[in-house]
Backbone as a chain_set.jsonl record, in Angstrom:
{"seq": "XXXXXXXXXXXXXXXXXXXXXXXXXXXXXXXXXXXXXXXXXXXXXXXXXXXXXXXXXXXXXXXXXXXXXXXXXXXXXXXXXXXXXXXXXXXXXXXXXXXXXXXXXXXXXXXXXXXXXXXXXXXXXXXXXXXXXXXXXXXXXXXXXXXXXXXXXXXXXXXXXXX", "coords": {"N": [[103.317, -121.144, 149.556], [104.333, -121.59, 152.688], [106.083, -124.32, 154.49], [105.841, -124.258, 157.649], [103.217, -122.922, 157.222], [101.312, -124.431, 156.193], [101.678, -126.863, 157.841], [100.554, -125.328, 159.822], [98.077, -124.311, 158.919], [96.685, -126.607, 158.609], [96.573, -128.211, 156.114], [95.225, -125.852, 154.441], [93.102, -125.557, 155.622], [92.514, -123.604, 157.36], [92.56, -120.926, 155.606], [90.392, -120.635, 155.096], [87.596, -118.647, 153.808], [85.512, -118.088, 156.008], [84.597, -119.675, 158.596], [86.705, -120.663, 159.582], [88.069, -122.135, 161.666], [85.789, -124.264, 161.644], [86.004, -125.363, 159.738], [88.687, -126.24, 159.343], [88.033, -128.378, 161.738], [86.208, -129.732, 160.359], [88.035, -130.768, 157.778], [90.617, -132.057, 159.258], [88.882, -134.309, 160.812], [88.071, -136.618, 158.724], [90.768, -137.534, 158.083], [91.573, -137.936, 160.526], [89.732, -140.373, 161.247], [90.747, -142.076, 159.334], [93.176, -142.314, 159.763], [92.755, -143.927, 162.703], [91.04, -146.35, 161.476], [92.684, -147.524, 160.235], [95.313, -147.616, 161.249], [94.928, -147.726, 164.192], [94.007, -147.055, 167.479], [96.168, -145.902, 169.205], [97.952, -145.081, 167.259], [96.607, -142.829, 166.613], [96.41, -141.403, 168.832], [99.322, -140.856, 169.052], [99.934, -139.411, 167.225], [98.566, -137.415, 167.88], [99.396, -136.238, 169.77], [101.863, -135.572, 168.937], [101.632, -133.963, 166.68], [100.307, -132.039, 168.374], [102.9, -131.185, 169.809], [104.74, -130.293, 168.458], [103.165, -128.528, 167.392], [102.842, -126.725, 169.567], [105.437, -125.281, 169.611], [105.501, -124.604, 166.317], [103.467, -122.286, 166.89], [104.579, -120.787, 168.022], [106.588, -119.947, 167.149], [105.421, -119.152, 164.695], [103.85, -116.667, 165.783], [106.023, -114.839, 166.463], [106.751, -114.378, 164.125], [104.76, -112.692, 163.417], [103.748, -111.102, 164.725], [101.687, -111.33, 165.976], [98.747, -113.122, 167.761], [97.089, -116.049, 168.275], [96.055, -116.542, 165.768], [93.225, -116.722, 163.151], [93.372, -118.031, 160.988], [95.139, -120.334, 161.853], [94.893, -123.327, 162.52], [95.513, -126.084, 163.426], [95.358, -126.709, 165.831], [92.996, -127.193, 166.341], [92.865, -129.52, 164.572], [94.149, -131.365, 166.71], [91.775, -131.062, 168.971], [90.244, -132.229, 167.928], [90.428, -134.583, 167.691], [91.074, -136.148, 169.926], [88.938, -135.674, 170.764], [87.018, -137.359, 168.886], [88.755, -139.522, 169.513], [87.616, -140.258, 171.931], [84.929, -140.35, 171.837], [84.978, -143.032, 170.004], [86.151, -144.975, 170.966], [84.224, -145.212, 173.548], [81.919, -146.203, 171.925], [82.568, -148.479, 170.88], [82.169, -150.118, 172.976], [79.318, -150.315, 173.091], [76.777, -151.563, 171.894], [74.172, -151.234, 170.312], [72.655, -150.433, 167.039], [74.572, -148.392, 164.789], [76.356, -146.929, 166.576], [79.077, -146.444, 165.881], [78.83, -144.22, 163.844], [77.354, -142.358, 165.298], [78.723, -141.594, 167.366], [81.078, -140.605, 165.892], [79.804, -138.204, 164.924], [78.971, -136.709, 167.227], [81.17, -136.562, 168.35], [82.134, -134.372, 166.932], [80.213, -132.536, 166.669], [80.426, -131.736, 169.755], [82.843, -130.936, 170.542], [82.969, -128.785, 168.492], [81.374, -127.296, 169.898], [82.448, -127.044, 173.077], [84.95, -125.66, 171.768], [83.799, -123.221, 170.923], [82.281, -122.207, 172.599], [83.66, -122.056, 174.593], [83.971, -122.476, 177.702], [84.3, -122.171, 181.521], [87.778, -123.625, 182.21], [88.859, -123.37, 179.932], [88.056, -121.316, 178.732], [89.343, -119.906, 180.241], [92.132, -120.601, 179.911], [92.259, -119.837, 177.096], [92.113, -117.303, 177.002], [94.153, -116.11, 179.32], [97.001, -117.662, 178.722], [99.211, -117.272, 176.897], [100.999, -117.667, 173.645], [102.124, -120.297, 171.654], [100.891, -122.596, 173.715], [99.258, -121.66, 174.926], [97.088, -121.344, 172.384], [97.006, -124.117, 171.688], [96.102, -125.924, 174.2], [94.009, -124.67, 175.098], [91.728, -125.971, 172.771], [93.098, -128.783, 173.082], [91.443, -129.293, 175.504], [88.731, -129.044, 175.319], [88.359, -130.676, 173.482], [88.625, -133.161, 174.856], [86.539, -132.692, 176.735], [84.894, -132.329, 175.09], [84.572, -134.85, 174.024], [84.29, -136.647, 176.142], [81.818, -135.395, 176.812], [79.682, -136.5, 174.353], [80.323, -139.005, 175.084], [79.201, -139.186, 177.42], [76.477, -139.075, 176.285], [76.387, -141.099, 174.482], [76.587, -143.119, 175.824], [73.617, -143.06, 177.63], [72.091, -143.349, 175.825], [72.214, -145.505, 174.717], [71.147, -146.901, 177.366], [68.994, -145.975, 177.407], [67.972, -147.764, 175.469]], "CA": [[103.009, -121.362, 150.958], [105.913, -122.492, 153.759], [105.65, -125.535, 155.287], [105.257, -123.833, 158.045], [101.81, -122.575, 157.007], [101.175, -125.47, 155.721], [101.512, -127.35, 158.774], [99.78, -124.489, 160.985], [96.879, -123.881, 158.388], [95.929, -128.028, 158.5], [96.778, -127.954, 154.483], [94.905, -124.562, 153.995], [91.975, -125.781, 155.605], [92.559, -122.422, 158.225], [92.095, -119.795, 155.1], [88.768, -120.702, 154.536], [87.463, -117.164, 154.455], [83.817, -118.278, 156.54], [84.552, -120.131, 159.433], [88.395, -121.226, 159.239], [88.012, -123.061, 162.745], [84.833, -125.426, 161.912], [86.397, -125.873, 158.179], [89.661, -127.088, 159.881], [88.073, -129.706, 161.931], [85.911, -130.83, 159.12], [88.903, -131.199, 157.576], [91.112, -132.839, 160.134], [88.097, -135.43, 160.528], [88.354, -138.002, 157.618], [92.106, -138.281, 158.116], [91.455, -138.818, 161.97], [88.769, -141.545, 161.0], [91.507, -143.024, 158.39], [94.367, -143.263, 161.018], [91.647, -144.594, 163.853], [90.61, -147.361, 161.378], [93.846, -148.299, 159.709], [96.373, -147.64, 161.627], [94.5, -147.919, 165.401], [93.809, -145.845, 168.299], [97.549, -145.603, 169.803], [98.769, -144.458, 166.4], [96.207, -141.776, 166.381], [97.108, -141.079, 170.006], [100.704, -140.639, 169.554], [99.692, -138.384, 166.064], [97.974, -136.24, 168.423], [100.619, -135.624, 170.949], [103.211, -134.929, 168.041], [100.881, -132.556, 165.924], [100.428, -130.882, 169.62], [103.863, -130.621, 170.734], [105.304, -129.576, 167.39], [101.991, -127.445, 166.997], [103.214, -125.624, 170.14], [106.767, -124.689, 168.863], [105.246, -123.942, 165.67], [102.846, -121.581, 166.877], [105.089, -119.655, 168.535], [107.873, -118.909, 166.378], [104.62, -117.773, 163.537], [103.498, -115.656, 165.998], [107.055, -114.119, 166.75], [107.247, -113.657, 163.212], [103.691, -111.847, 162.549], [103.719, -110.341, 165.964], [100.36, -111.689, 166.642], [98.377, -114.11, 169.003], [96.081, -116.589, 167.929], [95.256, -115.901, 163.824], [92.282, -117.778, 162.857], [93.906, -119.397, 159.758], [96.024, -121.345, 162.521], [93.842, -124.558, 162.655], [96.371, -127.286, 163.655], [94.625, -126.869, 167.13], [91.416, -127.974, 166.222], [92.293, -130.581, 164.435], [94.419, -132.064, 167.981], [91.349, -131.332, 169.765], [88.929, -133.264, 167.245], [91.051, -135.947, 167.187], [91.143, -135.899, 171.12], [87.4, -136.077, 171.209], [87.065, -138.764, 168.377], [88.975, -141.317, 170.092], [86.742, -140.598, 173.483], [83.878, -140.765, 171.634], [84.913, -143.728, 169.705], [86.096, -145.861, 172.659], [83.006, -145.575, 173.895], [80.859, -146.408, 171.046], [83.268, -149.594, 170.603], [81.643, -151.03, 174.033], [77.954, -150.04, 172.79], [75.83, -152.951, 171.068], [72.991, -150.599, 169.463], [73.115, -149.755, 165.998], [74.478, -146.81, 164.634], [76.465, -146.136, 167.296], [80.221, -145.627, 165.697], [77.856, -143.116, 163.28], [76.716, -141.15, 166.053], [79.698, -141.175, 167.632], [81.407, -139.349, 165.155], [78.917, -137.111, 164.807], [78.807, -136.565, 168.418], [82.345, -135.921, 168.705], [82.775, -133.34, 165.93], [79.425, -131.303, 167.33], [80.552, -131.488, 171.019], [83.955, -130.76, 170.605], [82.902, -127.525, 168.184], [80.512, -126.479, 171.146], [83.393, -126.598, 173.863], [85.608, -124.823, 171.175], [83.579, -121.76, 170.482], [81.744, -121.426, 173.781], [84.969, -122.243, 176.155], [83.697, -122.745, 179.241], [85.721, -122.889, 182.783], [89.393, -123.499, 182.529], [88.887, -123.752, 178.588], [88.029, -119.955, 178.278], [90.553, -119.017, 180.78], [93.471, -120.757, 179.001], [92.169, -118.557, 176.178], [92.56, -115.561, 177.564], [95.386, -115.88, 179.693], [97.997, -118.265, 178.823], [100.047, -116.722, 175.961], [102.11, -118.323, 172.614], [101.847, -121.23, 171.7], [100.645, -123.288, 174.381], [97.641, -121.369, 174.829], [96.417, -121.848, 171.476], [97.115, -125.557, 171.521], [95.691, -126.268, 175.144], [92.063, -124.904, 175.243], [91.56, -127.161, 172.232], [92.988, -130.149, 173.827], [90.726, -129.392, 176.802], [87.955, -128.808, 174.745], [88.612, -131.97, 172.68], [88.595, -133.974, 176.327], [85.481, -132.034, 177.109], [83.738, -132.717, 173.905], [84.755, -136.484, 174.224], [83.511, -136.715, 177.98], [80.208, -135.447, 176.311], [80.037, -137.47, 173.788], [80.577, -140.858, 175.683], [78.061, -139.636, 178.246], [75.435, -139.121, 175.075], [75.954, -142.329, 174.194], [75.841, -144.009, 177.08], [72.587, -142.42, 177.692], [71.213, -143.716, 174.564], [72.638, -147.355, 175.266], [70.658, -147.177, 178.479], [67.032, -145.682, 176.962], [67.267, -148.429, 174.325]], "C": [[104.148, -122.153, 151.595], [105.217, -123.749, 154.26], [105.345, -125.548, 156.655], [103.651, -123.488, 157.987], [100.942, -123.216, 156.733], [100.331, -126.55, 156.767], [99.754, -126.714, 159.81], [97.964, -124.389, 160.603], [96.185, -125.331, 158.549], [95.84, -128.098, 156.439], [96.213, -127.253, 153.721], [93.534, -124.723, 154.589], [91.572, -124.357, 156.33], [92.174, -121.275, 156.985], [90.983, -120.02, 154.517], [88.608, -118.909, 154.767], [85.842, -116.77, 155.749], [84.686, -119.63, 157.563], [85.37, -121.576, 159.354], [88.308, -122.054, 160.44], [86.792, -124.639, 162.28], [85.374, -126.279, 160.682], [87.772, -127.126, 158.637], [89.211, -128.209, 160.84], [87.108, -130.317, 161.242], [86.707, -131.283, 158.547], [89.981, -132.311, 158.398], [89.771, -134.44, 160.246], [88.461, -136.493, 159.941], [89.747, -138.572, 158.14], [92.219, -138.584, 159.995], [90.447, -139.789, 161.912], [89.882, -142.502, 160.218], [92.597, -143.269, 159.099], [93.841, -144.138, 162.136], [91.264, -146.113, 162.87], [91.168, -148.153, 160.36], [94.842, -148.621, 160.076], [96.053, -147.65, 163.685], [94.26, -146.863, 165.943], [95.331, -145.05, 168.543], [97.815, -145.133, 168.623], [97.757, -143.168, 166.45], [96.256, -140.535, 167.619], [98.139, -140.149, 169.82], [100.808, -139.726, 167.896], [99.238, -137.028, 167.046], [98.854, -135.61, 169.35], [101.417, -134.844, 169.968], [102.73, -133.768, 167.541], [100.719, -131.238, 167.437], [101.867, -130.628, 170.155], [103.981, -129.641, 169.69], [104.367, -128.062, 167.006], [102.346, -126.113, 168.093], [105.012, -124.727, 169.858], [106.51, -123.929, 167.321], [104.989, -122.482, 165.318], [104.041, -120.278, 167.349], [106.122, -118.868, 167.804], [106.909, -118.095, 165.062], [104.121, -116.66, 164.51], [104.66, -114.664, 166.032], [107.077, -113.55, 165.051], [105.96, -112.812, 162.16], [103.572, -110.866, 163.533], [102.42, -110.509, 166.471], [99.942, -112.734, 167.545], [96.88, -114.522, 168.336], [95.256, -116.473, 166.869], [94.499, -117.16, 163.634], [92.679, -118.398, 161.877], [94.823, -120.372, 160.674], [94.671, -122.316, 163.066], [94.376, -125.869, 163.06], [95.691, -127.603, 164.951], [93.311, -127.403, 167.265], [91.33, -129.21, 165.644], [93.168, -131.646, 165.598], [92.83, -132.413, 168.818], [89.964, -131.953, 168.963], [89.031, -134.618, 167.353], [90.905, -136.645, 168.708], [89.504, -136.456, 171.128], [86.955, -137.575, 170.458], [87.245, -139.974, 169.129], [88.646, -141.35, 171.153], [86.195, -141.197, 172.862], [83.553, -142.458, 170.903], [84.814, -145.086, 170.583], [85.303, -146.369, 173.078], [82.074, -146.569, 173.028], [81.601, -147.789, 170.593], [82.584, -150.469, 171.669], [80.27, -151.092, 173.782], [77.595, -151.434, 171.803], [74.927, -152.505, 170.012], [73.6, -149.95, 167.878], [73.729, -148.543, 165.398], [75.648, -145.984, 165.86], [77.947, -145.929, 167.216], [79.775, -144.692, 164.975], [77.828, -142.129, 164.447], [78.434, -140.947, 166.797], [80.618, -140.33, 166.959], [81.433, -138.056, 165.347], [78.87, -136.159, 165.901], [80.044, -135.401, 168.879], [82.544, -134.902, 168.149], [81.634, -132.114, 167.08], [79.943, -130.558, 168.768], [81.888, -130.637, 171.612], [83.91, -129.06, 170.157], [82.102, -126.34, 169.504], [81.619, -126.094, 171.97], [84.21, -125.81, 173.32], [85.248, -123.341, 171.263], [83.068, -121.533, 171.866], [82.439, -121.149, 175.279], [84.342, -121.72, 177.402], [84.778, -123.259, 180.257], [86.902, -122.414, 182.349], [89.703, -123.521, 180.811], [89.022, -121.865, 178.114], [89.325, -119.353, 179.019], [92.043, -119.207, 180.269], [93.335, -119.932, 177.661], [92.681, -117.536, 176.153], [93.736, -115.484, 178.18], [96.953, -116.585, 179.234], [98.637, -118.111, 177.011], [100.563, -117.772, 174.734], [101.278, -119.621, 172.065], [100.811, -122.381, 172.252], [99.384, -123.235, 175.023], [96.569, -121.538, 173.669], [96.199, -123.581, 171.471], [96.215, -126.13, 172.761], [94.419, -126.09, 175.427], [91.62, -125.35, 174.207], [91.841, -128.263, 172.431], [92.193, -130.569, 174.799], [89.515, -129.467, 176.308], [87.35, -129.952, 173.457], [88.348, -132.846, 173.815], [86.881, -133.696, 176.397], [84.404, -132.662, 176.009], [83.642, -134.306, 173.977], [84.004, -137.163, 175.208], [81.73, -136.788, 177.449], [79.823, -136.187, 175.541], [79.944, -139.165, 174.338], [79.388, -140.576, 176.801], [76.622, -139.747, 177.377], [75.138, -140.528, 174.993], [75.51, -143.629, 174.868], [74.338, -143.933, 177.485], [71.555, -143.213, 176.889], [70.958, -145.132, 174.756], [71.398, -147.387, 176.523], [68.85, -146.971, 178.299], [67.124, -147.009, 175.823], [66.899, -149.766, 174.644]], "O": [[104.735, -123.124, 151.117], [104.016, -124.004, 154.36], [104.718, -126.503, 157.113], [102.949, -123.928, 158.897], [99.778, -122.855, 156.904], [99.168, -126.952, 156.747], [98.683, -127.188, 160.193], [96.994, -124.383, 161.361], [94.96, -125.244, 158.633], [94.792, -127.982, 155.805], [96.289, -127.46, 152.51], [92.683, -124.001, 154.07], [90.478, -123.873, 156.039], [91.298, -120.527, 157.42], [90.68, -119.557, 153.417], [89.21, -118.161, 155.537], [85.362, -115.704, 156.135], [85.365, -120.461, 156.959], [85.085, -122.764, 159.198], [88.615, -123.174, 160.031], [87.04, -125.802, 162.599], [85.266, -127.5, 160.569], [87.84, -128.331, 158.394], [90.008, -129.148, 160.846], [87.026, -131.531, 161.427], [86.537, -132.5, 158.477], [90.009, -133.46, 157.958], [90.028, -135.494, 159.663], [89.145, -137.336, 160.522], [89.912, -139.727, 158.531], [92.957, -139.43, 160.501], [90.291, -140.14, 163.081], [89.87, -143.697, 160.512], [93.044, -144.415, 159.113], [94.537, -145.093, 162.48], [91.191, -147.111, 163.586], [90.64, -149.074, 159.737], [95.466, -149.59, 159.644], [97.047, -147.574, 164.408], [94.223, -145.789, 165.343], [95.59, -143.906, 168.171], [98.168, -144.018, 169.005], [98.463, -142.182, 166.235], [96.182, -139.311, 167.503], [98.106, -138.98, 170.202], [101.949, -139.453, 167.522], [99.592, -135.864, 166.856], [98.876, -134.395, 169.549], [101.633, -133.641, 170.112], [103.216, -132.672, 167.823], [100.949, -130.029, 167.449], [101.947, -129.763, 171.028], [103.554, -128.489, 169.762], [104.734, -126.981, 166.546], [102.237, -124.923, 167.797], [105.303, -123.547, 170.057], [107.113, -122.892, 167.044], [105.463, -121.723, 164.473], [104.137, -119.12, 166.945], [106.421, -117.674, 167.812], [107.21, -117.029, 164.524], [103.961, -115.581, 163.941], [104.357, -113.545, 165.619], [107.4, -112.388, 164.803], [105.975, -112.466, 160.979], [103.277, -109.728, 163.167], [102.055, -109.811, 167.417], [100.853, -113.292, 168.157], [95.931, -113.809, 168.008], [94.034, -116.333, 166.912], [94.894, -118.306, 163.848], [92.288, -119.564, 161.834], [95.272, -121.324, 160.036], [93.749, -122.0, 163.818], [93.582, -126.809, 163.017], [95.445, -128.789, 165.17], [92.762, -127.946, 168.224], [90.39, -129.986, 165.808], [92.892, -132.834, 165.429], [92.559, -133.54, 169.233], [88.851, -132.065, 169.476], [88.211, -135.525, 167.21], [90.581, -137.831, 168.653], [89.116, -137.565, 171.498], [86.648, -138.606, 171.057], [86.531, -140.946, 169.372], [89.092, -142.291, 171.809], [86.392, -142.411, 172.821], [82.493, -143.068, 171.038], [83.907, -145.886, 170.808], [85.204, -147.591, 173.194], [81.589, -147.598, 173.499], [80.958, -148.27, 169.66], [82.381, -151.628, 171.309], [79.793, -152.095, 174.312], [78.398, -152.074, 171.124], [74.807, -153.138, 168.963], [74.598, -149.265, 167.654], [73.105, -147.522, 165.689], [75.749, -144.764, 165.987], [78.435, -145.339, 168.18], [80.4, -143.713, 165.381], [78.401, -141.048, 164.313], [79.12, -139.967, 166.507], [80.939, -139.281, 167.518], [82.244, -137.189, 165.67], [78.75, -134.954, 165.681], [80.065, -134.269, 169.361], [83.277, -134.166, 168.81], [82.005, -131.263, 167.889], [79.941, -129.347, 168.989], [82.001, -129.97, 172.641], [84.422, -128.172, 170.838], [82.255, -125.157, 169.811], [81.986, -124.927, 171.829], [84.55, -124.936, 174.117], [86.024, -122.433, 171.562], [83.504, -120.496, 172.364], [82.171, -120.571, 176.332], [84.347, -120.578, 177.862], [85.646, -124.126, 180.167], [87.181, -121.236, 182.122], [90.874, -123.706, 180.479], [89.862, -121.345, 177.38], [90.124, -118.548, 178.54], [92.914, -118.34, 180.202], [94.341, -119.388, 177.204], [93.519, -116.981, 175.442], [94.544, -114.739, 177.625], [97.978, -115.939, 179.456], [98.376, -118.926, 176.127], [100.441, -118.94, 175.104], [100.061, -119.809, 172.091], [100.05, -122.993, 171.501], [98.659, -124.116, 175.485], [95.393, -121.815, 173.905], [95.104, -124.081, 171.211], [95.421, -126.967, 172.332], [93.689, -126.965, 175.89], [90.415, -125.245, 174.44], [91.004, -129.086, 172.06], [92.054, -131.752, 175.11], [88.889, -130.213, 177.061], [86.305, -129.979, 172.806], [87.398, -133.532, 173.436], [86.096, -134.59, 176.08], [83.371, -133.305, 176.196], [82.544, -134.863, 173.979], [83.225, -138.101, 175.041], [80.845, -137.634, 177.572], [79.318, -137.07, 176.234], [79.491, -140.182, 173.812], [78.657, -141.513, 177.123], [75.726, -140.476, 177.804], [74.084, -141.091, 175.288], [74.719, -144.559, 174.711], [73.858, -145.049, 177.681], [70.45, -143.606, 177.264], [69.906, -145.752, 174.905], [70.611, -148.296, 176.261], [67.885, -147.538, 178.811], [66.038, -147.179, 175.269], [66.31, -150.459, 173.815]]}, "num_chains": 1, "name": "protein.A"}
């Protein structure tokens, strides 16, 4: 395997042969929980930008060289936009008092984030569909990572407020 593929697959988490997108941000997960609570938010920040720029240069030169658009073993995108939602959801759940509530947060983030992923809604589906290479793969998972985060922090807030 190239390092390329490597990169793109999230360390093979993409050839799952059953559901290469949810596998890759289970995967991505842990090691966005282990940079978030060793190395801070801003480092997991400025992980997420890099894995997304580089993720869009990546993508594009594997597609140039399969001739395709958007192969489900490419999972580097999901785990930007898990990581994206994480540190909403965490954020939040850092100002919360009630038990349980970097747990749910988590939890929150991974579900909410997979929802906006597969059901792309709005400007999430339309960067899908229209916006080509690279930058389209990478972008309705960052939006969708935002999105899931947004949800996420209003969940919890929610909860904070019934308890």
């Amino acid at each position: 395997m190239t390092l390329q593929k490597l990169f793109l697959t999230f360390f093979g988490a993409g050839l799952s042969p059953k559901a290469p997108g949810t596998v890759g941000t289970l995967a991505s997960l842990p090691v966005g929980l282990a940079v978030l609570y060793y190395f801070g938010m801003e480092t997991l920040f400025m992980l997420t930008v890099a894995v997304t720029v580089i993720g869009i240069f990546e993508i594009n030169k594997y597609e140039q060289q399969t001739g395709t658009h958007d192969q489900q073993e490419i999972v580097i995108d999901e785990a930007a936009g898990m990581w994206l939602s994480l540190m909403i959801a965490h954020s939040t759940a850092a100002t919360l008092t009630y038990p349980y509530a970097d747990i749910l947060a988590v939890i929150l983030s991974f579900a909410a984030f997979r929802l906006f992923d597969i059901w792309k809604p709005s400007t999430i589906g339309w960067i899908d569909r229209e916006l080509k290479g690279g930058l389209g793969v990478m972008l309705d998972d960052v939006l969708a990572g935002i999105a899931g985060g947004l949800l996420s922090a209003l969940i919890l807030i929610g909860i904070g407020k019934m308890l």
